[in-house]
DOKE-670754 format. One line per 4 residues: number of its first residue (from 1); their letters; for each residue x, y, z of N, C-alpha, C, O. Coordinates in steps of 0.05 Angstrom, whole numbers. Layout:
// DOKE-670754
NUM) a) X/Y/Z/X/Y/Z/X/Y/Z/X/Y/Z ~ ...
// end
This chain:
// DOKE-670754
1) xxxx) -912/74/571/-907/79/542/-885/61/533/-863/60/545 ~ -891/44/509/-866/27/507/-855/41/481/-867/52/462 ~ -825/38/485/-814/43/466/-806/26/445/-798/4/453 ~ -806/30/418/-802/13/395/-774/1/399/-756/15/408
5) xxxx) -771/-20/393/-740/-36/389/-725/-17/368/-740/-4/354 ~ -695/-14/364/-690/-8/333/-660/-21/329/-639/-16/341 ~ -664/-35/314/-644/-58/300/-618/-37/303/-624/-14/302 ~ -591/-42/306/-574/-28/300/-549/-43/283/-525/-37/280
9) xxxx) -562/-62/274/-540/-78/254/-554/-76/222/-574/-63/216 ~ -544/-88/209/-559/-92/171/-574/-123/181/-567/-140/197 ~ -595/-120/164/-608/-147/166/-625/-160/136/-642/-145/125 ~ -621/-183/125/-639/-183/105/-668/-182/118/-675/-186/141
13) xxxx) -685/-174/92/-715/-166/94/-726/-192/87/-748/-196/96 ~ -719/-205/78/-728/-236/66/-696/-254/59/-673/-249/65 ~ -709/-276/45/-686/-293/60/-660/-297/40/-645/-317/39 ~ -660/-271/22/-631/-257/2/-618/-252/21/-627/-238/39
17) xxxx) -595/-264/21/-573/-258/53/-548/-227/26/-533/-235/8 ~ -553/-203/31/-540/-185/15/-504/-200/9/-500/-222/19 ~ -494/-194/2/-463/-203/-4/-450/-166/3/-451/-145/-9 ~ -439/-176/27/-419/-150/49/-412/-130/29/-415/-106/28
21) xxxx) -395/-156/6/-373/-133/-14/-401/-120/-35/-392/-97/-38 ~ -417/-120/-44/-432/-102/-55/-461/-81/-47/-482/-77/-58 ~ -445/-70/-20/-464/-54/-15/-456/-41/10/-465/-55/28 ~ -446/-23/17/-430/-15/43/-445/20/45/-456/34/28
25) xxxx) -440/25/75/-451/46/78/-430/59/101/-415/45/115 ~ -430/92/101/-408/101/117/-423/130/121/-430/147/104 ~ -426/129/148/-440/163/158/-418/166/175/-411/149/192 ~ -406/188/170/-377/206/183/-390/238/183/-411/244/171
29) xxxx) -374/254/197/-364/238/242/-388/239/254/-407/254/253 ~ -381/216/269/-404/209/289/-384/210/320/-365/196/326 ~ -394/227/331/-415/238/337/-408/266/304/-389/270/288 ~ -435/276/308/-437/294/281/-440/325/301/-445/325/325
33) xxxx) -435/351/282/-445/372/291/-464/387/280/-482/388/298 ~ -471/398/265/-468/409/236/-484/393/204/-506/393/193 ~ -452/378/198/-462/361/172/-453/337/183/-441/338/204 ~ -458/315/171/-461/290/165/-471/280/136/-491/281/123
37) xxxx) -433/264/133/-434/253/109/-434/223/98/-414/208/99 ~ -457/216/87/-473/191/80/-454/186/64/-448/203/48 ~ -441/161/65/-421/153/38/-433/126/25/-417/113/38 ~ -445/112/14/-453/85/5/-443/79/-24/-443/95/-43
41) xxxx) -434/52/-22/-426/43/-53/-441/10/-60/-439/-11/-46 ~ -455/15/-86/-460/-8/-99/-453/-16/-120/-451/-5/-141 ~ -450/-41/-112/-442/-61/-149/-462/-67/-161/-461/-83/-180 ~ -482/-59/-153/-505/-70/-167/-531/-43/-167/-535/-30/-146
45) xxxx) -549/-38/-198/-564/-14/-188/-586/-25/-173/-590/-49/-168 ~ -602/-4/-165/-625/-7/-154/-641/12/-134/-631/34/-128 ~ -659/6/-126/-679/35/-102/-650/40/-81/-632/24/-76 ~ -654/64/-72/-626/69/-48/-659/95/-31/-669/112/-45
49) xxxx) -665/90/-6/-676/109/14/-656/107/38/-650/87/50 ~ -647/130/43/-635/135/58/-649/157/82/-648/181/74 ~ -660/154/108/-672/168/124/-662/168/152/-649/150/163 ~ -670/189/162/-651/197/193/-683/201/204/-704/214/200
53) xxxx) -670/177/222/-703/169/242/-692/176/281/-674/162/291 ~ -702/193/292/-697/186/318/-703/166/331/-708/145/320 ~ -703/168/360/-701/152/376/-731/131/382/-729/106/383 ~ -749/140/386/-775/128/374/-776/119/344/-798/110/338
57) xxxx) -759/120/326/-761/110/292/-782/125/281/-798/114/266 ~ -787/149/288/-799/167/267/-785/184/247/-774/204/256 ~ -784/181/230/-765/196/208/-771/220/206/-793/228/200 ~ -744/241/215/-744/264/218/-726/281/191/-719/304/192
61) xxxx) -721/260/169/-699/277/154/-706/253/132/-709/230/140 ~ -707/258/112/-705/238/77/-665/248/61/-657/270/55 ~ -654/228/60/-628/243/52/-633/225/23/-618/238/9 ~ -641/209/9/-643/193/-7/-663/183/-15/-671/168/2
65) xxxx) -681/183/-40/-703/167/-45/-700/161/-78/-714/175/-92 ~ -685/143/-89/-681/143/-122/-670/113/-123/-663/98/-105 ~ -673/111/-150/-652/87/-171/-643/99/-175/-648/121/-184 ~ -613/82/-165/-578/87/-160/-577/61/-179/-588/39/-176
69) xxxx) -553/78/-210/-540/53/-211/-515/49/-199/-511/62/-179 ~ -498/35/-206/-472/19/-196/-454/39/-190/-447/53/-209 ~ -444/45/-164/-419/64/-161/-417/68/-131/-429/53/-115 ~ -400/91/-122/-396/107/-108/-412/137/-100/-411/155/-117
73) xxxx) -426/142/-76/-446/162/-74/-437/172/-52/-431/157/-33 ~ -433/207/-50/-433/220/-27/-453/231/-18/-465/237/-38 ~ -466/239/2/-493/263/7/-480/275/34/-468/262/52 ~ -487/308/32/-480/316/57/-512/325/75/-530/338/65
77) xxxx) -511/315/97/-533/324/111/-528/344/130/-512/338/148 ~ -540/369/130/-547/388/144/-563/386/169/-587/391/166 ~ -554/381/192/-566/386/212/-578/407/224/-592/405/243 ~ -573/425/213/-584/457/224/-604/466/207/-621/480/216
81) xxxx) -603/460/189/-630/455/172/-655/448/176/-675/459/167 ~ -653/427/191/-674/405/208/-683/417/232/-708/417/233 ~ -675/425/247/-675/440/274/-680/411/306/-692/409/328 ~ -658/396/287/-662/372/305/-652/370/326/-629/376/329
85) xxxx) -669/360/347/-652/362/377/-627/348/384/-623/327/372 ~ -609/357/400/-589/345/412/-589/312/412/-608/304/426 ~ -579/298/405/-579/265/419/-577/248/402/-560/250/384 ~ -596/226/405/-584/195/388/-601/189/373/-625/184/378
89) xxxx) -586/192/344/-602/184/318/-600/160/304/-578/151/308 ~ -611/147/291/-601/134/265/-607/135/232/-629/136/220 ~ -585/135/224/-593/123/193/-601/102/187/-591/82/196 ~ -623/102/171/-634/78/158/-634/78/127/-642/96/112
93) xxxx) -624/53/120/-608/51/94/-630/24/82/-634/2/90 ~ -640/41/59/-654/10/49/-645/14/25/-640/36/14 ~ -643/-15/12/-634/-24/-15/-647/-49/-25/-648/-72/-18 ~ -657/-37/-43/-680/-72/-57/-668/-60/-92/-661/-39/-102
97) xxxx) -673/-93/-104/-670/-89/-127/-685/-122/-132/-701/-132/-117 ~ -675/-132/-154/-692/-166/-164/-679/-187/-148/-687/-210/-143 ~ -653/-174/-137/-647/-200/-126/-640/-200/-96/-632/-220/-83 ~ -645/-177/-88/-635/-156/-58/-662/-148/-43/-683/-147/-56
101) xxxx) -662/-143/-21/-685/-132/-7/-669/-130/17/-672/-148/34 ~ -647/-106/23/-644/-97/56/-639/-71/69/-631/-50/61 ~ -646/-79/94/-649/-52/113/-621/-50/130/-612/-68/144 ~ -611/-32/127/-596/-30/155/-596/0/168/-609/18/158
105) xxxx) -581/2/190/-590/20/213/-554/26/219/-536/10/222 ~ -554/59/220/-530/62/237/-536/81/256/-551/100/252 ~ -522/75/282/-524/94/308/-503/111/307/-479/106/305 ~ -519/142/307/-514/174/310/-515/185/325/-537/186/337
109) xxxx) -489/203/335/-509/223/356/-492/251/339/-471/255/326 ~ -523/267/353/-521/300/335/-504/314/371/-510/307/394 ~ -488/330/363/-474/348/385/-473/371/387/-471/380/365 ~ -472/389/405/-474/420/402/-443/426/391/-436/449/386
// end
């Protein structure tokens, strides 16, 4: 059985290289118990999906699916809600707009 690769850095989707200072993402505390809180800020609006995919990259949780305009955003995610197993997750963070198209990935682990 092979297992899927999964990126654990930000990467452009096409060849818009994002600019660092307008678009940052922050999931605190990791390791998580409980909640986990998604922090992201843009200078610019546009689509924001935010999803918690395990270890195979099947998305087990949607924390985000809208046009965001320009700011500062918190979301708290509920882990006990989900009934998600013990171990290593990630967030996946996509952001497209007219002049943007990127994905990035942060490594999680959920804890008893």
């Amino acid at each position: 059985i092979a297992i899927p690769q999964i990126v654990t850095t930000g990467f452009p989707v096409d060849t818009t290289q994002p600019d660092e200072a307008s678009i940052s993402l922050t999931a605190y505390p990791n390791p998580f118990r409980e909640e986990l809180n998604v922090r992201y800020t843009l200078h610019n609006p546009g689509k924001v999906r935010i999803t918690l995919v395990n270890m195979l990259g099947a998305e087990v949780a949607t924390l985000v699916d809208q046009q965001e305009e320009a700011g500062t955003f918190l979301h708290t995610f509920h882990g006990g809600n989900h009934r998600l197993e013990y171990g290593v997750y990630f967030i996946r963070y996509e952001f497209n707009n007219e002049q943007q198209n990127y994905i990035q990935f942060k490594k999680l682990i959920y804890v008893r």
